[in-house]
C-alpha positions, -999 to +999 in steps of 0.1 A: -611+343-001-602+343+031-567+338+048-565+331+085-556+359+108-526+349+131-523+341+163-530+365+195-556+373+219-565+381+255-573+347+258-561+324+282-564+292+265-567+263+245-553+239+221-575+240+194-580+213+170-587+209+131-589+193+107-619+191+083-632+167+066-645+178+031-668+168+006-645+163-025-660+182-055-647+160-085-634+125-089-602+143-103-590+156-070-598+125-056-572+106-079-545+135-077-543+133-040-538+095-037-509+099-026-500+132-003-479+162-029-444+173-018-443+207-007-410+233-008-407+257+019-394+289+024-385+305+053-397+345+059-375+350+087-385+353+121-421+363+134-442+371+164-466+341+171-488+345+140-490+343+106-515+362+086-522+349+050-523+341+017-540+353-013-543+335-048-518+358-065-492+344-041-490+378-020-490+372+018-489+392+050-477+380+086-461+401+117-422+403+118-398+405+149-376+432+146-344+431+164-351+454+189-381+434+196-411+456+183-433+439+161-446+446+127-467+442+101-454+426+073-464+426+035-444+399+012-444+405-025-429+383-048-397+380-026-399+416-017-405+426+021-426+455+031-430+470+061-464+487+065-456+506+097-476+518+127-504+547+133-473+559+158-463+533+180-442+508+183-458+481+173-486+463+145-497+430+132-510+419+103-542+395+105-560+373+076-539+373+039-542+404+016-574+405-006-562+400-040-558+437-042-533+440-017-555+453+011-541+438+044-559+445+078-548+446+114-541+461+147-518+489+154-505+509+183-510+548+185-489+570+202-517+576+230-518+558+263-547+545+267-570+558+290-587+533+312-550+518+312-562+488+289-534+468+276-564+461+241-534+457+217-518+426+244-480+437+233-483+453+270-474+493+266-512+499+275-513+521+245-544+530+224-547+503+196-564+506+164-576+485+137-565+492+105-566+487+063-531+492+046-528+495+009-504+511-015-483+528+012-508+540+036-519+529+071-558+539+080-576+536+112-606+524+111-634+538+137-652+527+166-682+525+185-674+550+208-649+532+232-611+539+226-598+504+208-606+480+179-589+453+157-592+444+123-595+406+116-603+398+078-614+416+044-629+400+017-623+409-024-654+431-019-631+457+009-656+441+037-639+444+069-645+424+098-635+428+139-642+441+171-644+475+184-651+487+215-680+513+226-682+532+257-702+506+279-687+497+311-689+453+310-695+441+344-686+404+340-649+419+334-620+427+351-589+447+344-577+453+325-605+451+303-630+478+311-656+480+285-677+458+260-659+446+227-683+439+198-683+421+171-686+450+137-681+450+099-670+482+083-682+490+048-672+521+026-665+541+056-691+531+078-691+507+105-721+486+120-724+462+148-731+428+145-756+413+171-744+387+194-766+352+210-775+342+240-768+381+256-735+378+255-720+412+258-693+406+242-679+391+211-658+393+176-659+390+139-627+365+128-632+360+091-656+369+059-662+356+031-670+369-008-710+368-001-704+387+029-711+358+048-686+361+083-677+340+110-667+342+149-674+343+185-695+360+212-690+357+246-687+379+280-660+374+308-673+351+329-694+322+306-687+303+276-681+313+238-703+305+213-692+300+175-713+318+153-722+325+116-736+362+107-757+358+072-754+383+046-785+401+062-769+404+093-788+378+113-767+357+139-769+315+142-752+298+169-732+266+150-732+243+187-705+226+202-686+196+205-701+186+237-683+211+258-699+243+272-672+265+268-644+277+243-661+274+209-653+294+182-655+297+146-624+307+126-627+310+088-657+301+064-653+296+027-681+311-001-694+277-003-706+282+032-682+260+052-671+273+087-641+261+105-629+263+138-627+245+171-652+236+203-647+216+237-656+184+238-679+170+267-663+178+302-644+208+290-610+187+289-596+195+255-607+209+219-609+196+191-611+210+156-645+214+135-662+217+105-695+231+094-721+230+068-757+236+069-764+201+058-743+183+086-740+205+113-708+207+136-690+175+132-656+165+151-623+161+122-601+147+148-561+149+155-529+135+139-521+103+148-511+104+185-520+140+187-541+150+224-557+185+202-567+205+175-572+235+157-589+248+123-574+278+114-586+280+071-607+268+046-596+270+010-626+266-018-615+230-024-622+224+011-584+218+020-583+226+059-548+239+078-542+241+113-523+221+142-520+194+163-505+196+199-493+166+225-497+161+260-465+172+263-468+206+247-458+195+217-464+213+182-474+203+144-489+217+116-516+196+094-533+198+058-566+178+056-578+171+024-598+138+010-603+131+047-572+125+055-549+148+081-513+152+066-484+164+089-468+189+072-435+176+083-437+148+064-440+163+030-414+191+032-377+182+021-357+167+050-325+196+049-356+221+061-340+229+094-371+243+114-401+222+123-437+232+110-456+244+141-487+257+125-504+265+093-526+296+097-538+300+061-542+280+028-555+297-007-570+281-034-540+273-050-521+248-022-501+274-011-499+278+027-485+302+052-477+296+088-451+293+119-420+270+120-396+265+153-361+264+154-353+237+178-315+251+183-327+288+195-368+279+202-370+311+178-399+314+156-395+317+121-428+326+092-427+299+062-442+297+029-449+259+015-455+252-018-471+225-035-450+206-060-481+197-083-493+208-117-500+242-108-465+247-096-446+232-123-408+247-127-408+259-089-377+259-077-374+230-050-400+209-072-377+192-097-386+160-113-417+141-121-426+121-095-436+146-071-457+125-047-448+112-017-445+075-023-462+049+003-447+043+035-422+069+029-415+093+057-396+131+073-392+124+109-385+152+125-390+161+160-426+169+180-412+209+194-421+203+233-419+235+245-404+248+278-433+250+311-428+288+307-436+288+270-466+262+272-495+286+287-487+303+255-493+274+233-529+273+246-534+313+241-522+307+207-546+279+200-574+300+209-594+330+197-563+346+188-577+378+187-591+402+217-619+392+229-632+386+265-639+353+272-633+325+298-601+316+284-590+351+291-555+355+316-527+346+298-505+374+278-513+378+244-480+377+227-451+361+220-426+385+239-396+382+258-392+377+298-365+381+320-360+363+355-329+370+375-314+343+400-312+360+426-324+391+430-299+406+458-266+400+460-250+403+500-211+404+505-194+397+535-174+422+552-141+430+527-110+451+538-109+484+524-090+483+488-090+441+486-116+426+459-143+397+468-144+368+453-173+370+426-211+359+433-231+350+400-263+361+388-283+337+362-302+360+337-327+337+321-351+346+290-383+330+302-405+345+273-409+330+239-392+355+218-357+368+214-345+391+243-324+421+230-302+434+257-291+469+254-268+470+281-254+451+317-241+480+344-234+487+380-252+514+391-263+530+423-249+555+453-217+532+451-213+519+416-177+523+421-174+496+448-189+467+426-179+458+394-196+427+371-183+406+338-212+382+318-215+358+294-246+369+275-235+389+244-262+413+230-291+391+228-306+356+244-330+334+224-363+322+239-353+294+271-316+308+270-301+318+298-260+338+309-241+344+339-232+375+352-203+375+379-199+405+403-174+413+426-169+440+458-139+462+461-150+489+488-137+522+488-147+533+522-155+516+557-193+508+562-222+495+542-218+502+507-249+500+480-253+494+447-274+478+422-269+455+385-289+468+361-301+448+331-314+470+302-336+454+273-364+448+257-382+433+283-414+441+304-400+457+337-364+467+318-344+479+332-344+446+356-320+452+388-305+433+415-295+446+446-257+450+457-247+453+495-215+451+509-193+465+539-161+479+543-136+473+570-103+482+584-075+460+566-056+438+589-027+449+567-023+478+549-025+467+507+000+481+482-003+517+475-021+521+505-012+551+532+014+541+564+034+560+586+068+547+588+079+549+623+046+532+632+042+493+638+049+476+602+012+469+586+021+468+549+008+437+536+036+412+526+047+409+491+046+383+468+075+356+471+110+372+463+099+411+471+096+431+504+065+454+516+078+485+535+065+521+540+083+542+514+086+571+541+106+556+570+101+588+592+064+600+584+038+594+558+041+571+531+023+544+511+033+510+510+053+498+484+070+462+472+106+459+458 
């Protein structure tokens, strides 16, 4: 089965929608889900801005944030946490849930710039990136088509592997820092072969597979719309339609009873909404929550329970089930001392059991979860307890809709998209959740200071405008004259995502004339270290300061001392410094 590859992508954006209306197999299920199941959640610990999957065995796989903020691939065992690694970079994600031998799939940084200076892996080191298959220990790349980058999207219980890969054709409808075409592919017992695309698009990508080999995705080129597509068993491509709209349509997962999932503009390219797809019905519209603006289908289980999200006009976030017809927040089911809110659910296996992202309103840190179902198949679960594990009517969690800051919003609609590289119309936006760092203000001018006397300070606002956690490594004065500045801060050794600290600097000059210097902000942030520029100028004291020279027979120039003490020259026939007494 398939489990929904996370979140990430060079597109720009959309807010997907989904939903997914079902046919219902048995009368059975209809009855059990009168009433919407209580779900336990766990919290995996904080993650980039996807979550991979889920398979049936209850083995998942999603992308961590490390605290020097690389990310990586994450494999989750029965409690236990692996790490799969890199192919020698610093970073990896892990896309779509293990197959239920433990296979998971990916992308993955090399060690090698790339080239053409494409930034293919979007975690913006412009570094080679690779898809990959992980199991028992080991990390392999997989190949291309002749150009220098793939990714790996999905694998099914077969070892079918699905993604895009570039070759070495130059696309003309792009711009950097995409340089060449990116096709959708499916690799088989070592050998890879290139799915065809509709419409001539030059472009496209291969999101999810099913057990029949049956896979789902997108083709597109840079500078006109996407089209949601289904590639059959043999290989053959069928466009699945629209919504109405004529760009931004894409499908995302597809079960082995054929169903396709995903989400398309509706008519005047205003918003998406989530769909659903059989060869019976064609692409039919499943809606929002209650309220909601969009949508987004991320996964299809085999009883046809759907996961995705829901956004608001004003940014805001939540993650849905669908099942019976019906579109559950996820908040509402989940016990009420859970202190993150359900953002999105990325995959769902055939057992209820679904992976995805939750927000931590206090720090606007991300965190993975895993929620359970408390139903039959889950009896003795911790969290569970008691018989009457249904939510009862009119019973309800509030918790709050995440709005997200203005910075973090073009995000949301990356995140709702393709989330995976491919070129497109949506493309612009950064890729990935990372961390950004904008200084208030960048220069810093003091007014003329006696030699030896201290300014009073200026302040510097160092704000994380990225949506992950910023790890700062250090805050210093440096520079031809360091030694005439000095600084102290507020912002510890890390800032969550929106945070901002105060840095206060102040000018003691050594020396007559301009003196130079800069503060220097090391972390893990694009364009570290981050400076801001230091000026000030010396002058001639009207008075000399304590400790400073004087001649005694001179004209007295020591500064006076504080109440109670005298300032004199401690030579009173030559050279001296002024002391107090």
């Amino acid at each position: 089965m398939k489990s929904d590859p996370a979140v990430c992508f060079a597109a720009t954006a959309l807010f997907a929608a989904l939903a997914i209306s079902l046919p219902l197999d048995a009368q059975s299920q209809t009855e059990r889900h009168k009433s919407p199941i209580r779900y336990t959640v766990t919290d995996l610990g904080l993650a980039a801005d996807q979550v991979g999957g889920i398979n049936n065995k209850g083995w998942l796989n999603y992308t961590a944030t490390h605290p020097d903020g690389t990310l990586h691939a994450t494999f989750w065992k029965k409690g236990r946490k692996i790490d799969l690694g890199t192919l020698g970079g610093p970073n990896s994600s892990a896309f779509a849930g293990p197959s239920e031998k433990g296979q998971v799939v990916g992308k993955a940084e090399t060690s090698t710039p790339d080239p053409l200076g494409e930034d293919f892996c979007l975690y913006r080191t412009n570094l080679i990136c690779r898809g990959f298959v992980w199991q028992n220990g080991e990390m392999t790349p997989l190949t291309t088509l002749g150009g220098n980058n793939s990714w790996a999207n999905d694998i099914n219980n077969r070892g079918q592997v699905v993604g895009q890969t570039e070759n070495s054709t130059r696309d003309s409808t792009c711009s950097l820092p995409q340089v060449l075409q990116t096709l959708p592919v499916i690799w088989e017992e070592g050998q890879i072969r290139e799915l065809p695309t509709v419409g001539g698009d030059p472009d496209g990508a291969a999101f999810a597979i099913n057990d029949n080999g049956e896979a789902v995705g997108a083709t597109a080129n840079c500078t006109t719309a996407l089209h949601a597509v289904l590639w059959r068993k043999d290989g053959s491509v069928i466009d699945l339609g629209n919504l109405g709209g004529a760009m931004n349509n894409a499908a995302q997962d597809i079960n082995s009873r054929g169903q396709v999932v995903g989400f398309s503009d509706l008519t005047g390219d205003t918003t998406i909404q989530a769909f659903l797809w059989t060869e019976d019905t064609g692409m039919q519209n499943i809606g929002t929550l209650p309220g909601g603006f969009s949508s987004f289908a991320f996964s299809i289980n085999e009883q046809g329970q759907v996961v995705g999200g829901s956004t608001y006009a004003n940014g805001g976030l939540r993650a849905f089930l669908r099942q019976d017809g019906i579109m559950i927040d996820l908040n509402m089911v989940i016990p009420p001392s859970f202190p993150f809110v359900l953002i999105e659910a990325f995959d769902i296996n055939d057992r209820g059991e679904i992976v995805g992202l939750a927000n931590d309103p206090n720090t606007n840190e991300n965190h993975a979860f895993l929620a359970i179902p408390c139903d039959e198949g889950h009896a003795g679960t911790k969290g569970c307890e008691g018989k009457d594990t249904a939510v009862a009517e009119g019973e309800t969690n509030v918790r709050p809709r995440v709005a997200l800051s203005e910075n973090a919003r073009p995000l949301v609609g990356q995140r709702l998209g393709l989330r995976y590289h491919i070129p497109g119309p949506m493309r612009g936006t950064g890729a990935i959740s990372a961390p950004n760092v904008t200084l208030s203000p960048t220069s810093l001018t003091f007014s003329t200071q006696a030699i030896g006397t201290t300014s009073a300070a200026k302040t510097v606002t160092l704000k994380n405008t990225g949506t992950a956690r910023l790890t700062i490594s250090s805050i210093a004065i440096t520079g031809t004259n360091a030694g005439d500045f000095a600084q102290t801060h507020t912002c510890g050794t890390a800032l969550a995502a929106g945070a901002s600290c105060t840095i206060s600097v102040t000018f003691k000059p050594s020396a007559l004339g301009t003196r130079t210097a800069a503060l220097s902000i090391t972390d893990n942030a694009k364009g570290s270290p981050q400076k801001v520029a230091l000026t000030g100028t010396g002058v001639a004291p009207t008075c000399i300061p304590q400790g400073g020279l004087c001649f005694g027979p001179g004209p007295k120039r020591c500064c006076p001392a504080p109440r109670g003490h005298h300032s004199f020259c401690s030579n009173p026939t030559g050279l001296g410094t002024c002391i107090e007494s």
